[in-house]
Backbone as XML, in Angstrom:
<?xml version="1.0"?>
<chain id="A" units="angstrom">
  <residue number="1" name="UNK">
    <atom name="N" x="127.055" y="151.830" z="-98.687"/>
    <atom name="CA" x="126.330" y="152.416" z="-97.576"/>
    <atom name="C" x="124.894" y="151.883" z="-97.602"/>
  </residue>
  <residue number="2" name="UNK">
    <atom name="N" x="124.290" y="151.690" z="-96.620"/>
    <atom name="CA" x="123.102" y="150.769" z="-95.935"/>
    <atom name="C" x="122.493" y="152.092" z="-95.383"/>
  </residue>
  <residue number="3" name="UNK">
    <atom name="N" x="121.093" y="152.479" z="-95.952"/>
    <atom name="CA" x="119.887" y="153.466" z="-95.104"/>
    <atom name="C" x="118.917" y="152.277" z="-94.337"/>
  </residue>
  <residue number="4" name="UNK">
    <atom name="N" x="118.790" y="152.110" z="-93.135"/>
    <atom name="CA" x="117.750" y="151.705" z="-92.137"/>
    <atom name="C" x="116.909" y="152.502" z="-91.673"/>
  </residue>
  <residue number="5" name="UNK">
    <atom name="N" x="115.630" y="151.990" z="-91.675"/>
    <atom name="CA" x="114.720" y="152.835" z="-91.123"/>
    <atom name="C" x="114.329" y="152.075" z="-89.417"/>
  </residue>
  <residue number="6" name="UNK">
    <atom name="N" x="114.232" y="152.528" z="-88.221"/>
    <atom name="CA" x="113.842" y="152.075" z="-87.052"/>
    <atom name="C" x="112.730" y="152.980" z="-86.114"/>
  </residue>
  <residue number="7" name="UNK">
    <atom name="N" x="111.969" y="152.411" z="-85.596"/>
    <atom name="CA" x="110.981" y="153.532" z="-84.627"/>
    <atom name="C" x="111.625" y="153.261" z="-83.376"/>
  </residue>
  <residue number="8" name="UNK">
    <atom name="N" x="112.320" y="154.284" z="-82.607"/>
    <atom name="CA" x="112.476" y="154.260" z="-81.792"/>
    <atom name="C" x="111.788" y="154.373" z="-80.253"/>
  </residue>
  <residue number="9" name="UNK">
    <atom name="N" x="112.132" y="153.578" z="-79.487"/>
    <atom name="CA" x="111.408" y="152.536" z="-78.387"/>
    <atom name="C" x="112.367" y="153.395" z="-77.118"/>
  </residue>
  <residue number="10" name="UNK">
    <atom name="N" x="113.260" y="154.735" z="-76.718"/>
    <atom name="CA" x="113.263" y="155.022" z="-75.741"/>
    <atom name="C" x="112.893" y="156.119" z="-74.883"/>
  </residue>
  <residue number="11" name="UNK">
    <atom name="N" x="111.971" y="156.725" z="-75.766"/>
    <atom name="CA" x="111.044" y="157.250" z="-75.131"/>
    <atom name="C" x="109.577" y="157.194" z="-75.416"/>
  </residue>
  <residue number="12" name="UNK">
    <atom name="N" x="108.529" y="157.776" z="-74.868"/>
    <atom name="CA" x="106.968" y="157.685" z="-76.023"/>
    <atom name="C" x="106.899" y="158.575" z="-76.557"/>
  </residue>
  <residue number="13" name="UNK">
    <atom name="N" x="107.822" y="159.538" z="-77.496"/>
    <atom name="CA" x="107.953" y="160.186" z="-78.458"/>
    <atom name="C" x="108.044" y="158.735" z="-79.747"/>
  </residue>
  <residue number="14" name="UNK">
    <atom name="N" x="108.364" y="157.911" z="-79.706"/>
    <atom name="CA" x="108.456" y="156.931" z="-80.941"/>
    <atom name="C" x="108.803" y="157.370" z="-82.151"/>
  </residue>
  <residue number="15" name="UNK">
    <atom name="N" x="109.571" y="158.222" z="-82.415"/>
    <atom name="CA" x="110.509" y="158.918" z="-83.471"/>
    <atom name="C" x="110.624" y="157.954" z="-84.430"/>
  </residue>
  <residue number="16" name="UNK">
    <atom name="N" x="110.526" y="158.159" z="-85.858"/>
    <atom name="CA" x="110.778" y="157.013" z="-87.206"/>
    <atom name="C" x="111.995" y="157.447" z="-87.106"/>
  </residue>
  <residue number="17" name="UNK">
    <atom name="N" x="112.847" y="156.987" z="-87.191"/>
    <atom name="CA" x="114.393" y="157.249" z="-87.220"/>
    <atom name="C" x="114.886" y="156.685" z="-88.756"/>
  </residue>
  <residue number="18" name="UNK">
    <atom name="N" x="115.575" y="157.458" z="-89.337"/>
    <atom name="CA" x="116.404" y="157.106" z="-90.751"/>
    <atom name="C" x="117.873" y="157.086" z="-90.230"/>
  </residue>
  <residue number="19" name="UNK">
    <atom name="N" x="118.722" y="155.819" z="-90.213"/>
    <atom name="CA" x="120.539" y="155.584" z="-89.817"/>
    <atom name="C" x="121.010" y="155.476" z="-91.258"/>
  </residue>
  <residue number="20" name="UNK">
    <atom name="N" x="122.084" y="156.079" z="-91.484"/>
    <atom name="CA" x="122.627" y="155.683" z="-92.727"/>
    <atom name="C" x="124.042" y="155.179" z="-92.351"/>
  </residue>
  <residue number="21" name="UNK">
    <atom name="N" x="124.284" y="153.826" z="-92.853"/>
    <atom name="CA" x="125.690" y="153.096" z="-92.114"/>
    <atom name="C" x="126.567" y="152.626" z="-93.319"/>
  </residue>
  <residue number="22" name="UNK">
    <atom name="N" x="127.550" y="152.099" z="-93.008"/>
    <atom name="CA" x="128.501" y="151.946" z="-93.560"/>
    <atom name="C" x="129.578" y="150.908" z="-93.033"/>
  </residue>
  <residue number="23" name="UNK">
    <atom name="N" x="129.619" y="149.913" z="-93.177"/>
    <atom name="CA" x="130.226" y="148.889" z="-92.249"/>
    <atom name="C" x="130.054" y="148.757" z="-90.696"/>
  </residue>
  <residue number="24" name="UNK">
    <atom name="N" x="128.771" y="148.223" z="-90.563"/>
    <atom name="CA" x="128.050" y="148.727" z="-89.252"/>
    <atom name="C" x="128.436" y="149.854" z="-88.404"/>
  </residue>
  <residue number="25" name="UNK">
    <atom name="N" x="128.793" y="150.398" z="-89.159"/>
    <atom name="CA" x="128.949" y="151.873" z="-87.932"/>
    <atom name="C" x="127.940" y="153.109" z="-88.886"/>
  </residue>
  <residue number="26" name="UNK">
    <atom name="N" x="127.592" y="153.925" z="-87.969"/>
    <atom name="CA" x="126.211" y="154.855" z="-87.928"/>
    <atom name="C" x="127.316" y="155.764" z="-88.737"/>
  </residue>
  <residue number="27" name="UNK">
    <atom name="N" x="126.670" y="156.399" z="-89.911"/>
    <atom name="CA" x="127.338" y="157.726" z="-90.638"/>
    <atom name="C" x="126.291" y="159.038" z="-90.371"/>
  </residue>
  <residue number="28" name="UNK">
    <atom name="N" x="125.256" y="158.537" z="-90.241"/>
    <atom name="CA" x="124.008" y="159.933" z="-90.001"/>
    <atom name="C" x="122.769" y="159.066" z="-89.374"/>
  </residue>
  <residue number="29" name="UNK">
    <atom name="N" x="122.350" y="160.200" z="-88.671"/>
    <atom name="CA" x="120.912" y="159.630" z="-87.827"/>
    <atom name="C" x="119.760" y="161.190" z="-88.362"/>
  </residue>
  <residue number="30" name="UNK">
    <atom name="N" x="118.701" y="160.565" z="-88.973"/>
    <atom name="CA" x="117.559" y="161.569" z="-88.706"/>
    <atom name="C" x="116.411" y="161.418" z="-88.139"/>
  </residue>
  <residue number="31" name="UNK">
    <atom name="N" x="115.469" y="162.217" z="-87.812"/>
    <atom name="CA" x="114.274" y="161.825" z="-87.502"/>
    <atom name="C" x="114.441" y="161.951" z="-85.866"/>
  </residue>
  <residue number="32" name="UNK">
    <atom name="N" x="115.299" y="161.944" z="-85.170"/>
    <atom name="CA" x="115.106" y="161.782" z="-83.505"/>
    <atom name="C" x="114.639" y="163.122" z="-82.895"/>
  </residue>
  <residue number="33" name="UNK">
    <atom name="N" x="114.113" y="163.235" z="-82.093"/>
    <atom name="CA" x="113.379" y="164.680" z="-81.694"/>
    <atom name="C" x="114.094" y="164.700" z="-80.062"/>
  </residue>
  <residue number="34" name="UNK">
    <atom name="N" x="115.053" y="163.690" z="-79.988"/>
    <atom name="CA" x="115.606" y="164.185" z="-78.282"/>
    <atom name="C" x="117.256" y="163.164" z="-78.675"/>
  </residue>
  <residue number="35" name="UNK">
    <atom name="N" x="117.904" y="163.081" z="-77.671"/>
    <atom name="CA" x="119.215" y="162.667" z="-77.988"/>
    <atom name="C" x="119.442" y="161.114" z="-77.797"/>
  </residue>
  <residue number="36" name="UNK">
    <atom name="N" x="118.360" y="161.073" z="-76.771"/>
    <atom name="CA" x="117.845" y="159.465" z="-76.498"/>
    <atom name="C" x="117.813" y="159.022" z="-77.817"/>
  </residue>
  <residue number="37" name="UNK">
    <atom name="N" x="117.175" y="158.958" z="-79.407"/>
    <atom name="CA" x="117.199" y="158.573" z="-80.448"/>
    <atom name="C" x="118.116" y="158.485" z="-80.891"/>
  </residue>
  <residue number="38" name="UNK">
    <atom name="N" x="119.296" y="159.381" z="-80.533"/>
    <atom name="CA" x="120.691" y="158.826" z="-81.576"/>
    <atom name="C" x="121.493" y="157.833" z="-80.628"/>
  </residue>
  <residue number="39" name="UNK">
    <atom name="N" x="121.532" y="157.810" z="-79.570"/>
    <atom name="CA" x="121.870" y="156.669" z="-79.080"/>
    <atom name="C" x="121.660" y="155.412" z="-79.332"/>
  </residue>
  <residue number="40" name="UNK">
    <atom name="N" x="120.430" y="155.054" z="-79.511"/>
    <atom name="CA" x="119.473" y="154.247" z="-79.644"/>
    <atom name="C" x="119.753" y="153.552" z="-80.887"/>
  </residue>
  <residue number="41" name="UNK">
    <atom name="N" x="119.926" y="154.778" z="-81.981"/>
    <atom name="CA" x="119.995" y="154.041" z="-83.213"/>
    <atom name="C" x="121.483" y="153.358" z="-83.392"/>
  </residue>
  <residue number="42" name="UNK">
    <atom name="N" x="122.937" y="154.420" z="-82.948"/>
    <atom name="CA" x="123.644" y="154.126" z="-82.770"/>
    <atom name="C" x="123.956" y="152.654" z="-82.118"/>
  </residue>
  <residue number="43" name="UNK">
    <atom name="N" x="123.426" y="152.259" z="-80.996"/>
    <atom name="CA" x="123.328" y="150.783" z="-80.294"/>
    <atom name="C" x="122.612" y="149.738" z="-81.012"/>
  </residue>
  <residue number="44" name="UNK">
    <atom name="N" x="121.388" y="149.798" z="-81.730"/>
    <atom name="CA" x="120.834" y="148.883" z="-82.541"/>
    <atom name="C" x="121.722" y="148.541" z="-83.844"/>
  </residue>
  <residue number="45" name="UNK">
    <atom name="N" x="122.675" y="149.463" z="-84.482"/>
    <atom name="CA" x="123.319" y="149.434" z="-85.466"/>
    <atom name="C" x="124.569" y="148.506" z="-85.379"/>
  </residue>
  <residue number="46" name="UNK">
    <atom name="N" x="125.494" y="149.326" z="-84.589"/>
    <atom name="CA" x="126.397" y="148.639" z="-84.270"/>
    <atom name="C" x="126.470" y="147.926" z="-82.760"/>
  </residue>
  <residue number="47" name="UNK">
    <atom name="N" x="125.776" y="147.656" z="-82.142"/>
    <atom name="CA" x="125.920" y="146.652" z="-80.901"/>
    <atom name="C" x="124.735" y="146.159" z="-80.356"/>
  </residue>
  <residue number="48" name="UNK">
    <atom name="N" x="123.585" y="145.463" z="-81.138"/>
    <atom name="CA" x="122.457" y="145.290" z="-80.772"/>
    <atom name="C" x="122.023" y="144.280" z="-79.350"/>
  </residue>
  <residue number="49" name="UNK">
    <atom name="N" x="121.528" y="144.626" z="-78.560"/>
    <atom name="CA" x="121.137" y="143.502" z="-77.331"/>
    <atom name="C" x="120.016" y="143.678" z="-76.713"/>
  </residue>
  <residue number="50" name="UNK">
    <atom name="N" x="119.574" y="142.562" z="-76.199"/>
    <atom name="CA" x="118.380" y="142.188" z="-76.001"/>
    <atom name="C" x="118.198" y="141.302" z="-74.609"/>
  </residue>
  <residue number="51" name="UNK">
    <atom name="N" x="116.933" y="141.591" z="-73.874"/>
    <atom name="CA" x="117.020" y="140.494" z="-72.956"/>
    <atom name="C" x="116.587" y="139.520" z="-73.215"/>
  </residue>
  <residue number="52" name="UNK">
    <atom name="N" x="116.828" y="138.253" z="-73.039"/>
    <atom name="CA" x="116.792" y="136.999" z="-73.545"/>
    <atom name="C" x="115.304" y="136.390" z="-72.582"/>
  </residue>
  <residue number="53" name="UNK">
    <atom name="N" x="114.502" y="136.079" z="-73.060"/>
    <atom name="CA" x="113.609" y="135.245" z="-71.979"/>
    <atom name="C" x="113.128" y="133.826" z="-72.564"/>
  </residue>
  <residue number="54" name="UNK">
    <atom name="N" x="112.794" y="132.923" z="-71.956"/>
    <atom name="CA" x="112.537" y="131.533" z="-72.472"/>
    <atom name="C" x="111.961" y="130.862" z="-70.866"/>
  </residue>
  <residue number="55" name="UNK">
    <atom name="N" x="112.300" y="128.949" z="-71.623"/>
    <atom name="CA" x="111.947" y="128.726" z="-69.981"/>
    <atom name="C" x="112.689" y="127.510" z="-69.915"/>
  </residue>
  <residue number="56" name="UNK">
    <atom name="N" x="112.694" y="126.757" z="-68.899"/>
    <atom name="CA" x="113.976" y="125.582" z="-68.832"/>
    <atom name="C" x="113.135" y="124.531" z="-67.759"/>
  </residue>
  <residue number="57" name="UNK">
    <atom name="N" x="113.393" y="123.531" z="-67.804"/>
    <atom name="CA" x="112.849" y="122.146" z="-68.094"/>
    <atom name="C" x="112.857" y="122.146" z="-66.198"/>
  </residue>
  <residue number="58" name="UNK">
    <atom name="N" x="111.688" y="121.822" z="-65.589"/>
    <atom name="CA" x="111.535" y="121.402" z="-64.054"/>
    <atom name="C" x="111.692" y="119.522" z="-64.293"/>
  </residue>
  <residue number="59" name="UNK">
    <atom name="N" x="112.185" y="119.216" z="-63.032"/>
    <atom name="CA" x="112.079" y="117.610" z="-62.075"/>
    <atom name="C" x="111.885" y="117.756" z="-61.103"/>
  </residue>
  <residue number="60" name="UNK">
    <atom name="N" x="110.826" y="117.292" z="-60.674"/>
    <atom name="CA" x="110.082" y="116.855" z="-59.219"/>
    <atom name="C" x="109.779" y="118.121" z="-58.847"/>
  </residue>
  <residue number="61" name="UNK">
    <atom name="N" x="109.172" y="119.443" z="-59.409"/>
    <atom name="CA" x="108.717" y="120.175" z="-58.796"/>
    <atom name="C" x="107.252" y="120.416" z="-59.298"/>
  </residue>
  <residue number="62" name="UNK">
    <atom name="N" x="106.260" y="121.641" z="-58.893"/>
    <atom name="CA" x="104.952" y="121.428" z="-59.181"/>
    <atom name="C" x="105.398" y="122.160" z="-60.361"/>
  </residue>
  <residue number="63" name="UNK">
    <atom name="N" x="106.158" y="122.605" z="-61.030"/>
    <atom name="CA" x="106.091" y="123.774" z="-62.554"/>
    <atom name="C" x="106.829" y="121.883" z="-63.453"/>
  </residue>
  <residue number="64" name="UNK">
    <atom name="N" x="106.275" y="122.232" z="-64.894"/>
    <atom name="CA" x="106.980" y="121.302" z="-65.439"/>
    <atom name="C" x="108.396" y="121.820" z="-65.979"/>
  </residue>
  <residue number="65" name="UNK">
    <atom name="N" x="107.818" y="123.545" z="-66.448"/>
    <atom name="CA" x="108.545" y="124.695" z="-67.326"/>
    <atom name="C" x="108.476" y="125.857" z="-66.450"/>
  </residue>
  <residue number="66" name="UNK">
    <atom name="N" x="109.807" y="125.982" z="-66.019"/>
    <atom name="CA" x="109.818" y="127.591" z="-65.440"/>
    <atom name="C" x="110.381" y="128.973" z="-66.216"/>
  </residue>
  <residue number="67" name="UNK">
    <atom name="N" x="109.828" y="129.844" z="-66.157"/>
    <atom name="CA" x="110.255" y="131.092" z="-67.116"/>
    <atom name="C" x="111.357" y="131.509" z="-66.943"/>
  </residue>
  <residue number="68" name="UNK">
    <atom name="N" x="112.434" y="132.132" z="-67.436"/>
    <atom name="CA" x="113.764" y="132.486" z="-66.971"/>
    <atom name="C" x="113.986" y="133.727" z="-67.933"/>
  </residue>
  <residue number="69" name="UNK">
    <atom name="N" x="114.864" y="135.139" z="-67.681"/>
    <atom name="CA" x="115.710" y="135.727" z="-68.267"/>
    <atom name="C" x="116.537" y="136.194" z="-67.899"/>
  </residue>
  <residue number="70" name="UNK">
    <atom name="N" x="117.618" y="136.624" z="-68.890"/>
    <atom name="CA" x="118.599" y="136.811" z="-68.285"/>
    <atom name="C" x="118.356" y="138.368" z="-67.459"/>
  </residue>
  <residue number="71" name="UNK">
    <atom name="N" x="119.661" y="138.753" z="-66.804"/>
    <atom name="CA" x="119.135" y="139.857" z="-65.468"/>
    <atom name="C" x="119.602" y="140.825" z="-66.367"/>
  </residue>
  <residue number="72" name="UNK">
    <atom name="N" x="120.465" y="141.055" z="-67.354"/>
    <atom name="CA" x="120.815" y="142.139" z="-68.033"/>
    <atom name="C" x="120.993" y="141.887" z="-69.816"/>
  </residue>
  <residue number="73" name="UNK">
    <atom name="N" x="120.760" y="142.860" z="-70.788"/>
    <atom name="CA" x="120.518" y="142.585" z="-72.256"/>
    <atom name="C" x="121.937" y="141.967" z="-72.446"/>
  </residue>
  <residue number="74" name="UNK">
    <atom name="N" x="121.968" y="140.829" z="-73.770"/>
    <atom name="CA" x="123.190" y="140.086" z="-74.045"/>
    <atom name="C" x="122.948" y="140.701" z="-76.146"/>
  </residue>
  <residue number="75" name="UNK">
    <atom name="N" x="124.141" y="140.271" z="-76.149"/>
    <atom name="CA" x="124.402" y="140.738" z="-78.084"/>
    <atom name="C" x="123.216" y="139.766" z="-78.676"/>
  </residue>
  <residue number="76" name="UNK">
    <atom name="N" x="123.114" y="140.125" z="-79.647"/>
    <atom name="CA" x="122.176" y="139.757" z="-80.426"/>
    <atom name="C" x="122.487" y="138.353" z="-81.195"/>
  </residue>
  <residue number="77" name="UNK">
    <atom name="N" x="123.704" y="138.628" z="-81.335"/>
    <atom name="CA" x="124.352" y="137.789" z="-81.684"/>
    <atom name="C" x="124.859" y="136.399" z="-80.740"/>
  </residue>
  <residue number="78" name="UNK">
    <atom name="N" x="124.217" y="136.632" z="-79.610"/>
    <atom name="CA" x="125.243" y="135.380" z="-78.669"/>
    <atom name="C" x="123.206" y="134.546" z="-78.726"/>
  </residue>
  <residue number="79" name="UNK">
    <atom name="N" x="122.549" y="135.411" z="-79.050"/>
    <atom name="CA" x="120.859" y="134.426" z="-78.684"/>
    <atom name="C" x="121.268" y="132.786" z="-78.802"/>
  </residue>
  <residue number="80" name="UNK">
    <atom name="N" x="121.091" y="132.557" z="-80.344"/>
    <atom name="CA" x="121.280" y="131.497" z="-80.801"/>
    <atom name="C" x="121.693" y="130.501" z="-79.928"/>
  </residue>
  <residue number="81" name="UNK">
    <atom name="N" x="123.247" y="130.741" z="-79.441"/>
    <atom name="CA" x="123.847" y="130.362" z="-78.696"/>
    <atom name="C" x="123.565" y="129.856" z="-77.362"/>
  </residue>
  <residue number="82" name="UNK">
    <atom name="N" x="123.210" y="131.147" z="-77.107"/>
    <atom name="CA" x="122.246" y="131.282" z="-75.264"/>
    <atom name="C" x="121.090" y="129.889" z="-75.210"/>
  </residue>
  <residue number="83" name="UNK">
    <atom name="N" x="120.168" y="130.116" z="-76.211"/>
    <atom name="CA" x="118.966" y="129.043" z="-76.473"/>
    <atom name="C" x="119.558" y="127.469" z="-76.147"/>
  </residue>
  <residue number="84" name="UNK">
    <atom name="N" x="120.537" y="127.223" z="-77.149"/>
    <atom name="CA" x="121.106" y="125.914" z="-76.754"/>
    <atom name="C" x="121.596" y="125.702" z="-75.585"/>
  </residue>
  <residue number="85" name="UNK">
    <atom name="N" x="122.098" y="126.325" z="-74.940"/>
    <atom name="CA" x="122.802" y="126.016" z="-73.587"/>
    <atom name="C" x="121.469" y="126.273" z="-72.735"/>
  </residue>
  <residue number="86" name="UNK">
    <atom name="N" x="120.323" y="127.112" z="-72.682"/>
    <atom name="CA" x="119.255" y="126.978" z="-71.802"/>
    <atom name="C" x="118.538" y="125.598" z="-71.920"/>
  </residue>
  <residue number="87" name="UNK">
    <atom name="N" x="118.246" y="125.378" z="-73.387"/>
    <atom name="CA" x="117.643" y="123.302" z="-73.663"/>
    <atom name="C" x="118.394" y="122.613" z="-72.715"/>
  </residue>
  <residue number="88" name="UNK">
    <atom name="N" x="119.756" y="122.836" z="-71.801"/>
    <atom name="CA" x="120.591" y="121.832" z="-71.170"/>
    <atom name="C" x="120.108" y="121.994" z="-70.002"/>
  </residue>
  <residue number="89" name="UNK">
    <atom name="N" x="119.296" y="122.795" z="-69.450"/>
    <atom name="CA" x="118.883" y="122.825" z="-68.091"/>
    <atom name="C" x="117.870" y="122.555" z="-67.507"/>
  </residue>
  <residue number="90" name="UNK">
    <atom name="N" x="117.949" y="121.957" z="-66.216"/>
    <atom name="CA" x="117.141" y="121.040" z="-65.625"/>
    <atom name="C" x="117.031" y="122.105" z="-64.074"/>
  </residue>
  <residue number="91" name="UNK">
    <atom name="N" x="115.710" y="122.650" z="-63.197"/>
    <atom name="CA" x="115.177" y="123.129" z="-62.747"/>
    <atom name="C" x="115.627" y="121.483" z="-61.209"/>
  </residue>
  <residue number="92" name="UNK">
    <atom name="N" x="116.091" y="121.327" z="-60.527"/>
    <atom name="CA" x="115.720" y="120.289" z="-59.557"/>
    <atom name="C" x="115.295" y="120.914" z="-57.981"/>
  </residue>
  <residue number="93" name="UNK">
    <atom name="N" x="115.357" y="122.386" z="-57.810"/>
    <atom name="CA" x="115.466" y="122.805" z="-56.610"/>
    <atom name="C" x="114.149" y="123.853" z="-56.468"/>
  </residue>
  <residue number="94" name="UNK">
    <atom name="N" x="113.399" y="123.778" z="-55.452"/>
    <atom name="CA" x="112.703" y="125.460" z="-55.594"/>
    <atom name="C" x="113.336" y="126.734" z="-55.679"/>
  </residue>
  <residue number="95" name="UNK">
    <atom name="N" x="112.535" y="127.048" z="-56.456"/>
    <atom name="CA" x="112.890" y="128.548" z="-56.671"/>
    <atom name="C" x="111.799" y="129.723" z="-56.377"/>
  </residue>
  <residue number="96" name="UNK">
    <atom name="N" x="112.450" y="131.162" z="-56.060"/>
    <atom name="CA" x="111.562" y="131.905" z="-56.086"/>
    <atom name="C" x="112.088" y="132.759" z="-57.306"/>
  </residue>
  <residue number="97" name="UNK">
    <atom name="N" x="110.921" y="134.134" z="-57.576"/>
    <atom name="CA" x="111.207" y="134.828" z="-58.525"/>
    <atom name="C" x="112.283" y="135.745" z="-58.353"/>
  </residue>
  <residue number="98" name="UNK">
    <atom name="N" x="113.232" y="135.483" z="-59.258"/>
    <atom name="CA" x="114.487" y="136.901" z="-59.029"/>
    <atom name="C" x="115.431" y="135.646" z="-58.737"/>
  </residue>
  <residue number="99" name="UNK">
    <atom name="N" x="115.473" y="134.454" z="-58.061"/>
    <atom name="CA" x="117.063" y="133.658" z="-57.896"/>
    <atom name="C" x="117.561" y="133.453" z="-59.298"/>
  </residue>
  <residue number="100" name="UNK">
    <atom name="N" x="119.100" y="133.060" z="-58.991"/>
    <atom name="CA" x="119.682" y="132.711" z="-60.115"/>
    <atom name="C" x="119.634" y="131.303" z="-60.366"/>
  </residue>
  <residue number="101" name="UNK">
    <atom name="N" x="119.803" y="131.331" z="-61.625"/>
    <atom name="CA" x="119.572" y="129.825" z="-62.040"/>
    <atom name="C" x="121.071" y="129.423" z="-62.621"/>
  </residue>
  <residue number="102" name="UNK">
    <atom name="N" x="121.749" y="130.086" z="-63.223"/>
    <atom name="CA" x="123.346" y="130.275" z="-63.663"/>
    <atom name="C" x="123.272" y="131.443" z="-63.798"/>
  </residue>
  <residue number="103" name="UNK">
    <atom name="N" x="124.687" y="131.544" z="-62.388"/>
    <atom name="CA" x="125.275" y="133.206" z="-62.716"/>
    <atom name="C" x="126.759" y="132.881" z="-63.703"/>
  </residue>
  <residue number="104" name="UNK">
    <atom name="N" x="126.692" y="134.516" z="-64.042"/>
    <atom name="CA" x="127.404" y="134.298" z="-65.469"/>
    <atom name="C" x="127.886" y="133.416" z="-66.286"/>
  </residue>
  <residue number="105" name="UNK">
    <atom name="N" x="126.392" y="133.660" z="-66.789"/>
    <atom name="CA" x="125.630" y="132.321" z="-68.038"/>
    <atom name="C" x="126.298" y="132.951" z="-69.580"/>
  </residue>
  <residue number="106" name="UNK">
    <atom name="N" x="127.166" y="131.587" z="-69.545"/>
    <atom name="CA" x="128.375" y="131.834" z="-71.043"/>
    <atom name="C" x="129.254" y="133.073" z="-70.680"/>
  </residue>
  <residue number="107" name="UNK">
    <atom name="N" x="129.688" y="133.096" z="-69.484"/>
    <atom name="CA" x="130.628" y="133.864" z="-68.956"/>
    <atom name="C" x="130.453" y="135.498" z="-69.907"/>
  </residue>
  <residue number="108" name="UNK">
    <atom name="N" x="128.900" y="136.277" z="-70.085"/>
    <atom name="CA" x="128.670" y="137.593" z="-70.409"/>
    <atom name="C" x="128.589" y="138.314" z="-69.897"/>
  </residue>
  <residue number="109" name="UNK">
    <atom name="N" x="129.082" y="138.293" z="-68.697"/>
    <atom name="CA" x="128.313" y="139.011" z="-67.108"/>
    <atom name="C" x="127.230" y="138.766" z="-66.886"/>
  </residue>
  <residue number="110" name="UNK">
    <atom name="N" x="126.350" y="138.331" z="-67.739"/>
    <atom name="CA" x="124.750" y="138.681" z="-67.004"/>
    <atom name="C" x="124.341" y="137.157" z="-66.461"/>
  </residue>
  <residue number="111" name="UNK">
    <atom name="N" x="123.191" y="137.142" z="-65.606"/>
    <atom name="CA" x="122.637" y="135.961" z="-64.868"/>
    <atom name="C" x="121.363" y="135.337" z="-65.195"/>
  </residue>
  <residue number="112" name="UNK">
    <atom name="N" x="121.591" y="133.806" z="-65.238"/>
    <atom name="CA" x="119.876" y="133.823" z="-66.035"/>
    <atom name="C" x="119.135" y="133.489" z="-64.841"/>
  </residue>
  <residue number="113" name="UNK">
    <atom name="N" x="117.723" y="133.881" z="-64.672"/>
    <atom name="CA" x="117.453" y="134.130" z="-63.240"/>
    <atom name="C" x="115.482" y="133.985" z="-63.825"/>
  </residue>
  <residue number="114" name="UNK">
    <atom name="N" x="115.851" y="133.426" z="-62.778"/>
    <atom name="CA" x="113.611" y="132.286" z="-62.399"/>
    <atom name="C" x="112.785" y="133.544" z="-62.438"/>
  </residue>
  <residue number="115" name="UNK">
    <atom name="N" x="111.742" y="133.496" z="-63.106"/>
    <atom name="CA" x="110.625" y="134.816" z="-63.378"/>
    <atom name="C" x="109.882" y="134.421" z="-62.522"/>
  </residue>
  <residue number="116" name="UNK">
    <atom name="N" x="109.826" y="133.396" z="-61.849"/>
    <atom name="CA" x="108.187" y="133.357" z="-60.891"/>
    <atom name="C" x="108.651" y="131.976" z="-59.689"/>
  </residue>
  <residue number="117" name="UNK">
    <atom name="N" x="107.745" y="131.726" z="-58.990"/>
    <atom name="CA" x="108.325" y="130.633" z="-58.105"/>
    <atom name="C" x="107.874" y="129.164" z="-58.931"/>
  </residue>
  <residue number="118" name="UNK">
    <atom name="N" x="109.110" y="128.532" z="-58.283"/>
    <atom name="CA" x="108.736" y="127.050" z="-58.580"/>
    <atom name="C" x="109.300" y="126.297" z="-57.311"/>
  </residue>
  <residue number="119" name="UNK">
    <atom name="N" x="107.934" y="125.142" z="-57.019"/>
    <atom name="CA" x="108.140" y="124.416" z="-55.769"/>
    <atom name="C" x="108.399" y="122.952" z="-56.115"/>
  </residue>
</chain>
């Protein structure tokens, strides 16, 4: 059994949270002062995700590097992954903020999508 300590980030209560696990799954949560915290810890433990942001390579437009993330959090585990396949992309069209740049990017459901305009 594995004790983690985490401050929890879903509310501004910021609760120190103590998880005690056991083959990534949560056996006890302390420290949360609302229910939002055991969720929380529960999801960081066993299914951690994150939104991915970076930026991907412009041609012939005025950005050289445009910002991108994805539209919804992906496993923690697929990042790595995600990173290499974003180095493969090339920006050739304008964009505004919010289009997609690849929808369902590594077939996760989620979309990786332009943070700002590029002309």
């Amino acid at each position: 059994m594995i004790s983690k300590k985490l401050t929890c980030i879903e509310c501004p209560e910021g609760c120190r949270l103590t998880i005690d696990a056991e083959n990534s799954k949560v056996i006890k949560i302390t420290g949360n002062k609302c229910p939002k915290g055991e969720s929380y810890a529960v999801a960081e433990i066993e299914n951690p995700v994150r939104i991915l942001t970076s930026t991907v390579l412009c041609q012939g437009l005025s950005l050289k590097m445009l910002s991108v993330r994805t539209d919804k959090p992906i496993s923690k585990s697929m990042i790595f992954e995600a990173m290499k396949e974003i180095k493969k992309i090339k920006v050739k069209k304008s964009l505004n903020a919010g289009d997609i740049i690849v929808k369902d990017f590594l077939r996760l459901g989620v979309n990786l999508i332009a943070t700002r305009k590029a002309e």
